[in-house]
NUTORZA-555796 format. One record per atom (N, C-alpha, C, CB): x, y, z. Coordinates in steps of 0.001 Angstrom, whole numbers, plus 500000, padded with zeros to 6 digits. Glycine has a CB too. Example, Ala and Ser with C-alpha at 12.3 -4.5 7.8 and 13.67 -1.06 7.14 Angstrom:
BEGIN
513190494310507800
512300495500507800
513200496700507800
511308495527509046
512850497750507080
513670498940507140
512900500030507870
514084499402505725
% end
This chain:
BEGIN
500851498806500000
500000500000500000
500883501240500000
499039500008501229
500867502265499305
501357503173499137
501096504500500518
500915503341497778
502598504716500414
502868505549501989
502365506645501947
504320505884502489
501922507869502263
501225508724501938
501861509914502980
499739508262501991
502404510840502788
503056511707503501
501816512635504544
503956512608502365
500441513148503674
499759513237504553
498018511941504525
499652514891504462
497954511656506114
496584510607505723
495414512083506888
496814508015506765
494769512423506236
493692513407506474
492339512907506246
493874514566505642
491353512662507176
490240512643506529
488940513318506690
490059511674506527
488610514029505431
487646515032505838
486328514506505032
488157516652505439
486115513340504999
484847513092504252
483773512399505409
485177512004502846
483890512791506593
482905512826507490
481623512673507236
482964513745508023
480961513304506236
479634513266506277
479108511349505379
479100514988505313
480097511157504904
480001509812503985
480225508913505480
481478509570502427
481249508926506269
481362507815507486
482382508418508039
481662506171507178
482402507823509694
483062508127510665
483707506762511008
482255508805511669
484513507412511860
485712506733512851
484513506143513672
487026507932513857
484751504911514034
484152504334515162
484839504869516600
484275502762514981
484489505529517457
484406506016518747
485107504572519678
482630506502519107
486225504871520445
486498503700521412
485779502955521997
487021503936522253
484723504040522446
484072503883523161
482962503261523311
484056504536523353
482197503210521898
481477502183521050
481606500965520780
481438502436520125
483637500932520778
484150499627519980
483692498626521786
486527499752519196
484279499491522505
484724498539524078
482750497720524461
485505500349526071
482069499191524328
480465498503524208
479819497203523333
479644499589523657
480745497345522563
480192496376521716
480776494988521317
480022496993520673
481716494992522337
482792494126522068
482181492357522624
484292494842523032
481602492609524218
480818491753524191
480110490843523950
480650491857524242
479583491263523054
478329490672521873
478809490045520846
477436491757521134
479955490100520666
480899489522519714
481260488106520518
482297490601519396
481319487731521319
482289487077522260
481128486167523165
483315488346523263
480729486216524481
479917486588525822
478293486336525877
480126488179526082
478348487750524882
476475487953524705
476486487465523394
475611489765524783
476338486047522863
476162485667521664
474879485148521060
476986484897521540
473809484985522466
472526484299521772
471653484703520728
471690484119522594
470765484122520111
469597485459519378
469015485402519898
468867485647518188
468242486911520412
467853487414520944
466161487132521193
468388488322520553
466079485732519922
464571485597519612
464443484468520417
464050485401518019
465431484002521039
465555482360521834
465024482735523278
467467481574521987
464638481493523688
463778481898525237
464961481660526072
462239480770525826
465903480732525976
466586480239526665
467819481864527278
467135478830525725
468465481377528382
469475482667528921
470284483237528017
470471482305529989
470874482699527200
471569483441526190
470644484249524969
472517482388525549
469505483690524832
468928484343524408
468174485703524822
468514483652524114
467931485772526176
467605486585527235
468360487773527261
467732485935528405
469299487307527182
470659488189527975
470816489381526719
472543486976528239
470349488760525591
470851489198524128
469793490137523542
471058487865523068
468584489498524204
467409490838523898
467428492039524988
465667490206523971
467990491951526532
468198492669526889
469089493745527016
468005492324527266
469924493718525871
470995494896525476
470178495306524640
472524494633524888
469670494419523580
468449495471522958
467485496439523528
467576494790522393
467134495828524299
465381496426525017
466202497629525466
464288495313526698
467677497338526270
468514498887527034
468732499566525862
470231498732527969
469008499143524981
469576500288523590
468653501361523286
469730499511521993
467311500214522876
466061500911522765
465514501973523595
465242500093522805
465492501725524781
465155502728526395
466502503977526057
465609501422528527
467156504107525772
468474504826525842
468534505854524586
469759503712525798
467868504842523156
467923506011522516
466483506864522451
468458505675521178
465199505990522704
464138506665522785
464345507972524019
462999505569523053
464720507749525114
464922508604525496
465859510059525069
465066508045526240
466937509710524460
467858510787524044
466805511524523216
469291510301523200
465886510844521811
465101511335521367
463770512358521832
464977510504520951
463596512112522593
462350512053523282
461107511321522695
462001513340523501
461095510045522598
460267508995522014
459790508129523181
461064508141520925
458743507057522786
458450506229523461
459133505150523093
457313506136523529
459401503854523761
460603502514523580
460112501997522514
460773501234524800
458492502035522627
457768501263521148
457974502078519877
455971501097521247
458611502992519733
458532503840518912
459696503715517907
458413504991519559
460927502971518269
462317502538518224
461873501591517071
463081501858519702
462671501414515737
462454500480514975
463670499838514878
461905500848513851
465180499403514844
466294498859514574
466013498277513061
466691497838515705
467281499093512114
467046498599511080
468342498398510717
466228499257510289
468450498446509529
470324497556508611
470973499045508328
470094496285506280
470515500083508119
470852501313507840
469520502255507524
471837501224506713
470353503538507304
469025505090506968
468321504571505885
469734506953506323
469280504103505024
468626503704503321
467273502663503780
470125502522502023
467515502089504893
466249500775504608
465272501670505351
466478498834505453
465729502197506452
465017503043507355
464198504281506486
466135503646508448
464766504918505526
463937505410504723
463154504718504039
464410506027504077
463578503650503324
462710502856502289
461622502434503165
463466501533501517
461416501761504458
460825501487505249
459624502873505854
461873500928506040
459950503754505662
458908504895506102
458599504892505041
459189506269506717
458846505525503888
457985506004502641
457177504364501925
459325506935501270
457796503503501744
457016502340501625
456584501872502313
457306501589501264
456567501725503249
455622501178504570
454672502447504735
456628500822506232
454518503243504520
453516504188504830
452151504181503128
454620505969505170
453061503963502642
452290504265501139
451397502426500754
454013504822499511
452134501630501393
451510499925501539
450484500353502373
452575498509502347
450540500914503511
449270501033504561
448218501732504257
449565501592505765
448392502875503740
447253503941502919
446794503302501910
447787505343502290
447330502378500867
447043501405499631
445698500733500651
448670500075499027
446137500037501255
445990498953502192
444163499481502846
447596498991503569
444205501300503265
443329501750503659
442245502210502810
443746502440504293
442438501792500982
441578502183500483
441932503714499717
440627502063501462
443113504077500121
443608505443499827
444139504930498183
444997506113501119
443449504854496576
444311504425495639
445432504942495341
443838504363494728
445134505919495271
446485507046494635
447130507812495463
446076508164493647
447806507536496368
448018508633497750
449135509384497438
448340507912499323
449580510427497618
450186511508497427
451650511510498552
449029512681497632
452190511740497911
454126511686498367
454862512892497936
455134510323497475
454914513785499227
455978515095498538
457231514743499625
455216517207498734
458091515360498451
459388515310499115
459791516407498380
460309513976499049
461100517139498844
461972517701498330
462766516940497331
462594518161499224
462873518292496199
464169517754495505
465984517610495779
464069518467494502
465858517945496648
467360517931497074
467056516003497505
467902519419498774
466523515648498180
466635514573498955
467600513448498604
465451514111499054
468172512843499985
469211511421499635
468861510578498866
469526510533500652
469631510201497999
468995509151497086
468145508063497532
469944508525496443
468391507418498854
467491506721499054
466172507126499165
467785506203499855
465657508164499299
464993508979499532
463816509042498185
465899510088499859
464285509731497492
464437510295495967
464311508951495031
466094511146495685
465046507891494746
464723506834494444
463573505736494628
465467506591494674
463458506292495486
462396505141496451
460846506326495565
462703505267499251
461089507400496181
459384508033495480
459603507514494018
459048510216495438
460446507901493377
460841507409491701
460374505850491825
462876507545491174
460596505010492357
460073503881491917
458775503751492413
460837502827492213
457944503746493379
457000504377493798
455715504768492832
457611505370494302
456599506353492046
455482506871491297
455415505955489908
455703508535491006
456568505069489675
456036504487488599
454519503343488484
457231503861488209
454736502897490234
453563501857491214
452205502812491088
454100501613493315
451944503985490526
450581504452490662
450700505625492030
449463502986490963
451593505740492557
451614507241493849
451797508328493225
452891507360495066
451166509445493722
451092510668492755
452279511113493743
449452511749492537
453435511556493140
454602512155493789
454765513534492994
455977511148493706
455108514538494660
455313516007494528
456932516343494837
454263516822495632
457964516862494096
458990516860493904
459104518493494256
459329516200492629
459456519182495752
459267520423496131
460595521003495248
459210520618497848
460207522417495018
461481523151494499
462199523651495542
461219524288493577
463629523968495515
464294524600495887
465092526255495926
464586523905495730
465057526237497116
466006528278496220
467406527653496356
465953530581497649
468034528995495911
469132528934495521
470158528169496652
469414530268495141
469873528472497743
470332527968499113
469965526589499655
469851528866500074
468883526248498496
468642524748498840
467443524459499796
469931524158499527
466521525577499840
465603524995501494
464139525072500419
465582526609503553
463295524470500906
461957523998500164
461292525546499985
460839522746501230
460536525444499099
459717526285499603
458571526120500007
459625526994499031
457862527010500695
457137526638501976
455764526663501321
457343527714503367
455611527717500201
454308528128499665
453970526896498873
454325529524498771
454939526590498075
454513525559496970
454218523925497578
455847525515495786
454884523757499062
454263522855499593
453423523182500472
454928522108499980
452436523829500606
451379524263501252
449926523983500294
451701525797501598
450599524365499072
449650524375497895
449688522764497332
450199525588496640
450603521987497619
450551520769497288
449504519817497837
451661520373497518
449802520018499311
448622519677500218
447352519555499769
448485520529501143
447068517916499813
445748517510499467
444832516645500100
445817517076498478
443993516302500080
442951515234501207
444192513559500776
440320514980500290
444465513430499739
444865512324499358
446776512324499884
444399512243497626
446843513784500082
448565513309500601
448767512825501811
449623514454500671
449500511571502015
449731510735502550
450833510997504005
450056509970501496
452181511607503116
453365510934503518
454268512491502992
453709509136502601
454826513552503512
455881514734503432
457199514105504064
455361516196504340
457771514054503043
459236514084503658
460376515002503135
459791512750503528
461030515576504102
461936516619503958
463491516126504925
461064518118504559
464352516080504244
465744515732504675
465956517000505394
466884515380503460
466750516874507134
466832517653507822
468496518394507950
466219517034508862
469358517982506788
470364518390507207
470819517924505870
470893517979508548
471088519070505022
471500518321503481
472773517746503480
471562519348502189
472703516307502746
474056515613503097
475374516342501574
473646513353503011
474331516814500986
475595517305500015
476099518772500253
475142517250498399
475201519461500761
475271520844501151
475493521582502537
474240521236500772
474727520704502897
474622520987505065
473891522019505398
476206521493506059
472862522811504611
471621523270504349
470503523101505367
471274522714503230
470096523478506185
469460522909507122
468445523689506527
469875522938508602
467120522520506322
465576522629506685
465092523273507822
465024521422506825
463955523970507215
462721524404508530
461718523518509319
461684525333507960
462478522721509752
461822521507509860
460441521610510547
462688520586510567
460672522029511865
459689523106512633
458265523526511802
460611524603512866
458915524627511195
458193525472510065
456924524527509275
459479525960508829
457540523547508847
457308522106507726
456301521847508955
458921520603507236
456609521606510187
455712520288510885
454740521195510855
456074519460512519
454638522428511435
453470523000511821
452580523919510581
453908523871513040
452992523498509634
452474523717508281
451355522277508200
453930523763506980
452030521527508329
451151520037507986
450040520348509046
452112518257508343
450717519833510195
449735520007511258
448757520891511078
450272520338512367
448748522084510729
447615523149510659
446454522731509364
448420524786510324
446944521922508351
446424521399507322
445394520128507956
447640520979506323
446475519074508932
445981518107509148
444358518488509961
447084517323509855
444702519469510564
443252519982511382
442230520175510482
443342521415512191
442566520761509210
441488521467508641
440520519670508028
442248522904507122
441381519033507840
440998517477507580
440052516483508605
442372516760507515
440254517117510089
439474516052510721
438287516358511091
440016515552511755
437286517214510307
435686517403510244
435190516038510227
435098518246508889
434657515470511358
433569514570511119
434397513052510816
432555515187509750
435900513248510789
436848512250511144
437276511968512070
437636512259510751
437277510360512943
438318510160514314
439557509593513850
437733509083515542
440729509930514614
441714509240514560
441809509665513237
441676507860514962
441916510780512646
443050511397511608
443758511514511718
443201512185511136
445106510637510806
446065510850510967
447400511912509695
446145509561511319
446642511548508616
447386512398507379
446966513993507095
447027511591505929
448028514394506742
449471513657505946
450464513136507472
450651515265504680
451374512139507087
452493512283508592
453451513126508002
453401510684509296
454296513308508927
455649513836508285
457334513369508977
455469515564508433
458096513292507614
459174512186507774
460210512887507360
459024510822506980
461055512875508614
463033513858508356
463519512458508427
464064515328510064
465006512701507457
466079512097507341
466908513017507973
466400511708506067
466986512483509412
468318513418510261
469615512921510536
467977513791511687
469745512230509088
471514511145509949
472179512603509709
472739509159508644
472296513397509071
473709514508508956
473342515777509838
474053515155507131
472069515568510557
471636516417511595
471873516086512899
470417516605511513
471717514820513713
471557514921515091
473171514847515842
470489513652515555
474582515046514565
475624515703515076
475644517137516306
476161516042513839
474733517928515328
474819519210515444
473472520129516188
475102519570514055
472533519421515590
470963520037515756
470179519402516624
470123520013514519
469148520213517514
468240519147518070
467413518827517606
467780519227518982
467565517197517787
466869516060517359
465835515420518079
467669515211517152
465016516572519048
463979515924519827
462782515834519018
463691516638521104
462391514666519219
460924514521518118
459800515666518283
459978512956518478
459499515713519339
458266516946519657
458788518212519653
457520516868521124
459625518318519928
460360519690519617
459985520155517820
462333519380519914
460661518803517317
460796518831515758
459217519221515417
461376517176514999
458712518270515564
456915517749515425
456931516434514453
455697519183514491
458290515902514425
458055515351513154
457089513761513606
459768515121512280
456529513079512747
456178511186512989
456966509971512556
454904510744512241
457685510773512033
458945509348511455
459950510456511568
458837508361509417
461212509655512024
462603510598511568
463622509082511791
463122512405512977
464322509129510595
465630508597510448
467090508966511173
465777508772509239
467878507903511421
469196508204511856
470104506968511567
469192508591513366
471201507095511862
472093505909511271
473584506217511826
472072505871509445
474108505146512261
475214505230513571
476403504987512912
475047504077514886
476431505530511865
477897505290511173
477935506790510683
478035503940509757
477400507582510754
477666509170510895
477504509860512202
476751509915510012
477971508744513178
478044509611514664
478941508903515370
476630509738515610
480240508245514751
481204507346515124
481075505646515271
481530507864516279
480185505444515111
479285504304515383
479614503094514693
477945504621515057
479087502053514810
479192500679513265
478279500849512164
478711498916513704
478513500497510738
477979500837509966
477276499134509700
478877501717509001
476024499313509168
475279498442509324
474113498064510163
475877497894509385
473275499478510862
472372499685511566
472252500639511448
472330499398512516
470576501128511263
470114502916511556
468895501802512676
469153504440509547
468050503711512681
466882503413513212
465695504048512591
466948503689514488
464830504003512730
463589504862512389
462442504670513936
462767504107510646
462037506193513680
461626506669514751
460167506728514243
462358507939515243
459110506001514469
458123506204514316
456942506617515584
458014505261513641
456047507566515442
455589507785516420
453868507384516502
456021509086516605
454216506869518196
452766505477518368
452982504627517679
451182505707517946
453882504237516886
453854503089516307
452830502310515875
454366502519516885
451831502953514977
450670502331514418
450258501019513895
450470502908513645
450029500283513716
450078499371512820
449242499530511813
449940498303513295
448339500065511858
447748501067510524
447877501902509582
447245501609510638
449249502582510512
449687503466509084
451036503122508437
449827505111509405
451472502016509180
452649501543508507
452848499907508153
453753501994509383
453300499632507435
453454497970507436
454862498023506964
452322496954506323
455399496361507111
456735496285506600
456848495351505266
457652495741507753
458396496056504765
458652496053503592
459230494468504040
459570497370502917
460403494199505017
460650493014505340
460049491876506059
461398493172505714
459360490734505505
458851489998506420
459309489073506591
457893489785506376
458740488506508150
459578487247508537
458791486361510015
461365487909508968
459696486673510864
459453486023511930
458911487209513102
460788485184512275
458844488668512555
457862489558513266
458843490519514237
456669488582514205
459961490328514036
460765491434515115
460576493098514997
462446491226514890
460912493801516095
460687494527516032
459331495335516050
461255494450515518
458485494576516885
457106495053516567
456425494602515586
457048496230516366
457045493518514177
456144494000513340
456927494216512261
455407495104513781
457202494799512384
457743496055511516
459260495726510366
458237497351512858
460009495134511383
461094494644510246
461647493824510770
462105495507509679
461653492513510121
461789490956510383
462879491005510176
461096489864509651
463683489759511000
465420489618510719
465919489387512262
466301491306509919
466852488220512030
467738488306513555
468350489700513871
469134487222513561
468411490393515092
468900491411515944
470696491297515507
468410491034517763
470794492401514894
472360492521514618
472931492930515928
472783493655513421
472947492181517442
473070492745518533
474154493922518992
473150491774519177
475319493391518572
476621494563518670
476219495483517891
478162494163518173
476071495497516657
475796496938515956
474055497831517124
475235496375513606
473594496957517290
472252498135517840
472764498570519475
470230497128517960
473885497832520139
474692498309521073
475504499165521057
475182497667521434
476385499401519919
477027500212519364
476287501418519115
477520499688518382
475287501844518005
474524502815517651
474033503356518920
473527502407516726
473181502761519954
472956503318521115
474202504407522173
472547502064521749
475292503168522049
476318503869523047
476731505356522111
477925502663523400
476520505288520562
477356506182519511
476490507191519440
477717505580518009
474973507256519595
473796508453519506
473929509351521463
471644507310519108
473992508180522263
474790509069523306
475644509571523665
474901508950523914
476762509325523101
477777510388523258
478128511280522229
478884509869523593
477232510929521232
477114512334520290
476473513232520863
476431512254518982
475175512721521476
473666513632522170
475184514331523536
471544511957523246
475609513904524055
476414514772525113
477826515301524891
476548514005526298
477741515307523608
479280516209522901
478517517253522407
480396515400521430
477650517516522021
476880518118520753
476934519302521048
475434517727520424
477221519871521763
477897521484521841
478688521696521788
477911522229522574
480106520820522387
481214521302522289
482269521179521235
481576521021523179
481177520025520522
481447519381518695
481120520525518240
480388517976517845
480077520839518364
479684522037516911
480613523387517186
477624522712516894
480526523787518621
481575524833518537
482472524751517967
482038525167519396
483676523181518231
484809523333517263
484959522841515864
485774522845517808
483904522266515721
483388522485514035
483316523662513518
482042522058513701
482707524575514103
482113526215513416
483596526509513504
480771527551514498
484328526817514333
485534527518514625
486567526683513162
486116527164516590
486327525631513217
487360524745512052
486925524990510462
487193522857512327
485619525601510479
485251525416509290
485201527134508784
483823524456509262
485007527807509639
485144529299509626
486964529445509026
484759530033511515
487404528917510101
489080529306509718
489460528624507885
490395528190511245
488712527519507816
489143526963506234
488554527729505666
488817525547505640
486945528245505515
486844529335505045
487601530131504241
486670529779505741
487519531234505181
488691532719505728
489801531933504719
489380532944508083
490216531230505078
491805530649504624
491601530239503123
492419529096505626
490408529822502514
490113529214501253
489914530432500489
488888528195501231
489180531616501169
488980532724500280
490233533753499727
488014533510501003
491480533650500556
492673534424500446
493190533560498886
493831534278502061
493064531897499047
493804531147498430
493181531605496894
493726529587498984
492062531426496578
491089532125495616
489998532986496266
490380531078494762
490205534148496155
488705535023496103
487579534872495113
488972536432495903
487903533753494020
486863533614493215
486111532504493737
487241533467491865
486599531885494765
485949530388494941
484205530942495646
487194529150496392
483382529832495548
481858530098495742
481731529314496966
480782529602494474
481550529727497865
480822528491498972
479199527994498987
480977529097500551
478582527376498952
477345526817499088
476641526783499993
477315525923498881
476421528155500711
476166527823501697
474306528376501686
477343528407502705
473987527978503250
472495528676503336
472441529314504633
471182527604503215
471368529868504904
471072531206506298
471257530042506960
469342532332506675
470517528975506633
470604528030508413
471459527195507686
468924527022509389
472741526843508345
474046526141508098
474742525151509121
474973527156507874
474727523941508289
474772523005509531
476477523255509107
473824521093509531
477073523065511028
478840523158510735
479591522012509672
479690522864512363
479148521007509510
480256519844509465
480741519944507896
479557518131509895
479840520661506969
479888520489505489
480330521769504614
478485520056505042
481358521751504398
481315522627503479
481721522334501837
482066523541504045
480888522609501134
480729522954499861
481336523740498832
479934523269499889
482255523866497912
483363524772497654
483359524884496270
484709524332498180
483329525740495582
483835525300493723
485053526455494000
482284525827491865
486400526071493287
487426526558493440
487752526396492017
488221526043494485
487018527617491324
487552527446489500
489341527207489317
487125529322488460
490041527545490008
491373527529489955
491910525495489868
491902528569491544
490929524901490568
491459523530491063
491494522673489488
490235522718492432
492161522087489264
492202521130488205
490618520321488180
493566520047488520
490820519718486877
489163518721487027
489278517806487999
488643517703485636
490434516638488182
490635515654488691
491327516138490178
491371514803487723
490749517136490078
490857517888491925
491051516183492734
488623519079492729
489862515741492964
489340514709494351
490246513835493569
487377514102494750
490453512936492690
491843512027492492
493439512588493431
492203512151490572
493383513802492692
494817514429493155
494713514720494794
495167516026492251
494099514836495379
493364514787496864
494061513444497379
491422514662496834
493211512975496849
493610511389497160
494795511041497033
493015510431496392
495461510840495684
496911510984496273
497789511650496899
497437510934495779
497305512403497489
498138512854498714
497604513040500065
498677514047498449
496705511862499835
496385510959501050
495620511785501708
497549510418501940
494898512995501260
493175513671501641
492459513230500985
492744515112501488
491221512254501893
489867511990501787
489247513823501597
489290510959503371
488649513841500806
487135515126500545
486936514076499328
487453517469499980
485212514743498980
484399514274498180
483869515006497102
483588513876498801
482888514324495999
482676515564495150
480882515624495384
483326515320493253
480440514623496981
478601514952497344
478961513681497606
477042515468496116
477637513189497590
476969511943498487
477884510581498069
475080511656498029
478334510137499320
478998509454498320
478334507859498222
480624509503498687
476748508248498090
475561506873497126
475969507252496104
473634506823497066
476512508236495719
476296508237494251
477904508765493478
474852509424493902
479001509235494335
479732509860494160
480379509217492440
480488509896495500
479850507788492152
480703507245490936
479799507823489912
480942505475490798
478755508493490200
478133508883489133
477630510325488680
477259508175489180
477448510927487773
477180511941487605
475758512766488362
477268511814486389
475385511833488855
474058512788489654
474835512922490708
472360512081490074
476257512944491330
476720513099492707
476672514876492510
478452512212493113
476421515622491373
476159516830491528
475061517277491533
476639517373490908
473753516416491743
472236517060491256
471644517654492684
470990515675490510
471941518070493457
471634518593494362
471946520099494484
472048517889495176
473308520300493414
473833521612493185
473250521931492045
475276521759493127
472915521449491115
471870521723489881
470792522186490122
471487520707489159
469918521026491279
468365521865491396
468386523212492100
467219520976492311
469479523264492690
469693524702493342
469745525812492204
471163524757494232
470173525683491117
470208526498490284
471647526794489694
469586527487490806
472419525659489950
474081525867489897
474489525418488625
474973525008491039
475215526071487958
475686525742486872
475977524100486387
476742526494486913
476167523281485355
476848522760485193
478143521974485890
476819523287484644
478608522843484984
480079523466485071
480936523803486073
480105524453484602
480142524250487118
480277524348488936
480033523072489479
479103525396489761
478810522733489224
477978521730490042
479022520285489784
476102521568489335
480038520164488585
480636519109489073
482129519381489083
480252517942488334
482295520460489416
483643520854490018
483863521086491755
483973522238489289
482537520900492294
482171521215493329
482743520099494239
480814521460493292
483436520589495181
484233519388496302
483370519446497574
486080519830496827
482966518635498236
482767518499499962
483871517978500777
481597517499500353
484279519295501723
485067519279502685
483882518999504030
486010520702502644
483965517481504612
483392517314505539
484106517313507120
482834516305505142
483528517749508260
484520517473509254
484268516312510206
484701518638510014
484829516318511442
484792515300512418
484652515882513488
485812514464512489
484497514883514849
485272515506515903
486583515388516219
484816515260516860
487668514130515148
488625514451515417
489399515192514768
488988513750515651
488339515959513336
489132516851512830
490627517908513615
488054517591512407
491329518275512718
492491519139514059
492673519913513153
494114518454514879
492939521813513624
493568522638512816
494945522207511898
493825523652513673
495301521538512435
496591521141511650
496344520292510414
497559520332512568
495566519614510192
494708518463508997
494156520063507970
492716517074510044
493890521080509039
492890521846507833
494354522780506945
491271523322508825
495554522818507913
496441523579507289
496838522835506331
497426524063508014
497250521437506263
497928520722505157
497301520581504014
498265519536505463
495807520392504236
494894520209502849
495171521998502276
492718519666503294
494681522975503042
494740524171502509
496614524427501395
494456525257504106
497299523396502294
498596523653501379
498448522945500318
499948523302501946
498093521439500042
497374521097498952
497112521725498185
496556520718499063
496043522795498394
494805523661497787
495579524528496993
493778524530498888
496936524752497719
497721525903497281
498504524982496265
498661526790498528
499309524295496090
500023523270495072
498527523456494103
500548521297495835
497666522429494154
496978522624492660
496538523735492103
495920521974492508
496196524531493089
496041525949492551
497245527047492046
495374526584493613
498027526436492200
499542526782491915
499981528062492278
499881526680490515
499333528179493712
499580529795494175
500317528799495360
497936531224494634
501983529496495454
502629528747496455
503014529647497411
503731527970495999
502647530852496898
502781531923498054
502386531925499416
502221532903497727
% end
């Protein structure tokens, strides 16, 4: 393997360092706590009860109820699992054609999933964006119909770091949902569904706070093991949701499959000590990402940042007309991780369509790099890439 004078990694928002502290939690379960968790016998016991604690631990950080906790394989299923499990149940209720808005910025899993979806007969609403990337509020107000089902809005853009009105969004629905329950009990539509894995770093992620009824997360963007999210559903209906995976009934119901026990031990221990860093992370995020900034604009004053009024710290967004095309190759060999967006898609040319629907050129939109951070980011990682920056840009001054 080739030696690399500097190893930097700033593609944070794609995956993290697993946390020690996660690894030592979870180590157990590997070893010790080996039963499944579906067995009556003590090892089996022992094995649902790190679950049931995981569950109690993160519903609480959330502010959720324990039944409310879904354990899934990742965000991607955890999304696929809200928007299809919600749109099977409304089918299910007699609802034929039920209505699905989302934003256009949204994660591909996201975005894919309505796309296959609307080809199934769902009337899907694809919100516009401004220039900054945040929905607009009017045109999904006006979307709003007796037949929409299911709003989902990503709470923390993973290509941009754009933060949603999420707030704004819930109590938009909500005020709609009222005008709906004349002479109806137990109305429940439209619900509404955040994808907060690149949010609950930084932002609070309390459900009622939010207002949201489903919200996503996933423990490999908070130091965690990759191979488990969750979805947060609220009351946990069995009416308005069904599952995409069936089996032997775990999880409520909801998504069948043996208990990946270490990973949902892991994610638990990794959403709490994010939930009790989460101030003193974002401070030295803002402070790390301010100084690359400042420091990126001296290097070129022509470069564009991507940014929006509400700005989550960890992401920044950059077109640096000065940088060669094969910028992120030449990165790489010199042993800096950055990205050119999501990296579901980074091998392909939609890894820029998030800077397109914004209204971004071309021509920008795939020259455009993501500098993501960490918590173990260090000023010193941001000076060496910035010297980088300076070599391809061939200002060595």
């Amino acid at each position: 393997m080739k030696k690399f004078h500097h190893r930097i990694y700033l593609d944070n928002a794609a995956s993290t360092l697993v946390d020690l502290s996660v690894q030592k939690a979870m180590l157990p379960y590997f070893s010790s706590v080996y039963g499944n968790p579906e067995s009556v016998h003590l090892f089996g016991q022992d094995a649902m009860k790190a679950v049931h604690s995981a569950r109690k631990k993160i519903a609480r950080i959330i502010g959720a109820d324990f039944e409310d906790i879904i354990f899934t394989s990742s965000a991607t299923e955890s999304n696929n699992l809200a928007i299809r499990g919600i749109m099977k149940a409304a089918k299910q209720s007699g609802i034929s054609s039920p209505r699905l808005i989302i934003s256009s910025v949204e994660h591909d899993s996201v975005l894919e999933t309505a796309r296959d979806l609307e080809r199934e007969g769902v009337d899907v609403i694809y919100l516009p964006v401004d220039a900054f990337g945040i929905v607009n509020l009017d045109v999904l107000k006006k979307s709003l119909n007796k037949d929409t089902v299911l709003v989902s809005v990503i709470y923390v853009n993973n290509v941009t770091g754009a933060v949603q009105p999420i707030k704004e969004i819930a109590n938009l629905i909500q005020d709609f949902r009222k005008t709906q329950t004349s002479g109806k009990l137990n109305f429940h539509y439209p619900l509404f569904h955040t994808d907060a894995v690149q949010a609950f770093q930084y932002h609070n992620s309390n459900v009622d706070n939010l207002g949201v009824d489903l919200m996503t997360l996933s423990a490999h963007k908070l130091y965690g093991p990759k191979g488990v999210g969750m979805l947060y559903f609220k009351n946990s209906d069995a009416n308005l949701l069904k599952p995409v995976i069936t089996g032997g009934g775990q999880e409520f119901g909801f998504r069948s499959s043996t208990h990946n026990v270490p990973a949902i031990v892991g994610c638990a221990e990794a959403l709490e000590k994010s939930h009790h860093l989460r101030a003193s992370i974002s401070k030295k995020i803002k402070e790390l990402r301010m100084y690359l900034i400042s420091k990126m604009k001296k290097i070129s004053p022509q470069c564009k940042i991507h940014d929006a009024p509400y700005q989550s710290p960890g992401i920044v967004n950059v077109y640096i007309p000065e940088l060669p095309k094969d910028a992120i190759a030449r990165f790489s060999t010199s042993g800096i991780a950055v990205s050119a967006g999501s990296a579901c898609s980074s091998h392909s040319p939609l890894s820029s369509r998030v800077l397109r629907v914004m209204g971004i050129s071309e021509e920008e939109a795939v020259a455009s790099i993501r500098i993501s951070f960490g918590k173990y980011t260090t000023r010193k990682e941001i000076d060496e890439t910035l010297k980088i920056i300076k070599l391809m840009t061939k200002k060595l001054a």
